[in-house]
C-alpha positions in Angstrom: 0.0 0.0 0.0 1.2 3.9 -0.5 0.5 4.3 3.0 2.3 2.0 4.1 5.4 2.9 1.8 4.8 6.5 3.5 5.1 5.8 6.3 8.9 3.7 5.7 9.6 7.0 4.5 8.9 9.6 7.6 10.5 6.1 9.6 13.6 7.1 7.7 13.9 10.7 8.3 12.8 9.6 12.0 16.4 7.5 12.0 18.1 10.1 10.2 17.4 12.7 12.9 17.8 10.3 15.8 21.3 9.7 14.0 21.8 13.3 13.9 20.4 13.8 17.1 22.8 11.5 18.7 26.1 12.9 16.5 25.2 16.5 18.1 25.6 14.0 21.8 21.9 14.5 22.1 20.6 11.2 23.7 17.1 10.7 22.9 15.0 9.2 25.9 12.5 6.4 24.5 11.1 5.9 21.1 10.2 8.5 18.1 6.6 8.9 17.4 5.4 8.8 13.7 1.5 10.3 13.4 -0.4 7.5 10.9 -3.8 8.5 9.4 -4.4 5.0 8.1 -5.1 1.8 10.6 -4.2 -0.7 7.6 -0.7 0.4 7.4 -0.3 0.5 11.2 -1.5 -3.2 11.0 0.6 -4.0 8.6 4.0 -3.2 10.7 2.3 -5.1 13.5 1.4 -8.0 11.2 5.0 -9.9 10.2 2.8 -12.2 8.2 2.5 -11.4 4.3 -0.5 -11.3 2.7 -1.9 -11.1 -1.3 -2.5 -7.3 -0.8 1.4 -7.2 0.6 2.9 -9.5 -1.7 3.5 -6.7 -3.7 5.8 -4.3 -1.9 9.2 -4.5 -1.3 11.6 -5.9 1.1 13.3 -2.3 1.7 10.0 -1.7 3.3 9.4 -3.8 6.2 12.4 -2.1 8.0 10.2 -0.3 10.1 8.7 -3.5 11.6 12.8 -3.9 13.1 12.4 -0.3 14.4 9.3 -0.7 16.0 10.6 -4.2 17.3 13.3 -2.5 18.8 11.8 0.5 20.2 13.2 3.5 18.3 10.0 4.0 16.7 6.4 3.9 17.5 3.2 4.5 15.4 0.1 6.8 16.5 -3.1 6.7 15.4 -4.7 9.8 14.1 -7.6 10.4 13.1 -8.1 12.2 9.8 -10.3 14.9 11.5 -7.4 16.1 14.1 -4.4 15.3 11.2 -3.0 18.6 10.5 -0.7 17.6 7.7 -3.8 17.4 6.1 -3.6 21.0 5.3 -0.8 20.9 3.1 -1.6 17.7 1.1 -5.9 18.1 0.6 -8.3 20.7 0.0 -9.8 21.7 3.4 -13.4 23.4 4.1 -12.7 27.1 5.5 -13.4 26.4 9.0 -11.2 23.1 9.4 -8.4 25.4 7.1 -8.6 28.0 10.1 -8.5 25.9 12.5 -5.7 23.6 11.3 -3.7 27.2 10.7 -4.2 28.2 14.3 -2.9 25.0 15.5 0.2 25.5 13.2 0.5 29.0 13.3 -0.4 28.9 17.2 -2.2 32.0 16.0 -0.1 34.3 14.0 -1.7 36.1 11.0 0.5 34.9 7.9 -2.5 36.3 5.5 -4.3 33.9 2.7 -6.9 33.3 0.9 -8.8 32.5 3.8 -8.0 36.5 5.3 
């Protein structure tokens, strides 16, 4: 799934930083949390056993089951309705735009469309 292969992707510029984190002697305390807006690829790094719908994608992958195995990462749920990357990636309603650039903004007028 493209989800899944997503979230690989932000699991690899979670190690990255870690990496860099710890080259700076910055010791991080306890696992890094990657936000996931989709329960199927959250059960898919849970799930170690392949399926039809997995068959497909590759081995390069499944990397993030190690890191979950070993505690450097961890996956949270969100909801689609509190994701605020949402903003940058889909075409919001006015009020959930606001709100999302409140959140982001933690207030600060940056002037829009929506101002």
């Amino acid at each position: 799934e493209a989800e899944y292969m997503a979230v690989s992707s932000a699991s690899q510029e979670a190690v990255y930083l870690r990496s860099l984190l710890f080259d700076l002697n910055y010791q991080q305390q306890g696992a890094s949390i990657v936000n996931v807006d989709n329960q199927g690829a959250i059960s898919m790094t849970n799930n170690p056993v392949f399926h039809k719908r997995t068959k497909h994608v590759g081995v390069r992958y499944h990397f993030i089951r190690d890191l979950i195995h070993t505690k450097q990462l961890q996956l949270m749920y969100v909801p689609s309705s509190d994701n605020y990357a949402d903003v940058f990636t889909k075409s919001l309603g006015g009020i959930k735009q606001r709100e999302f650039q409140n959140v982001l903004f933690k207030g600060q007028s940056r002037g829009g469309v929506l101002e």
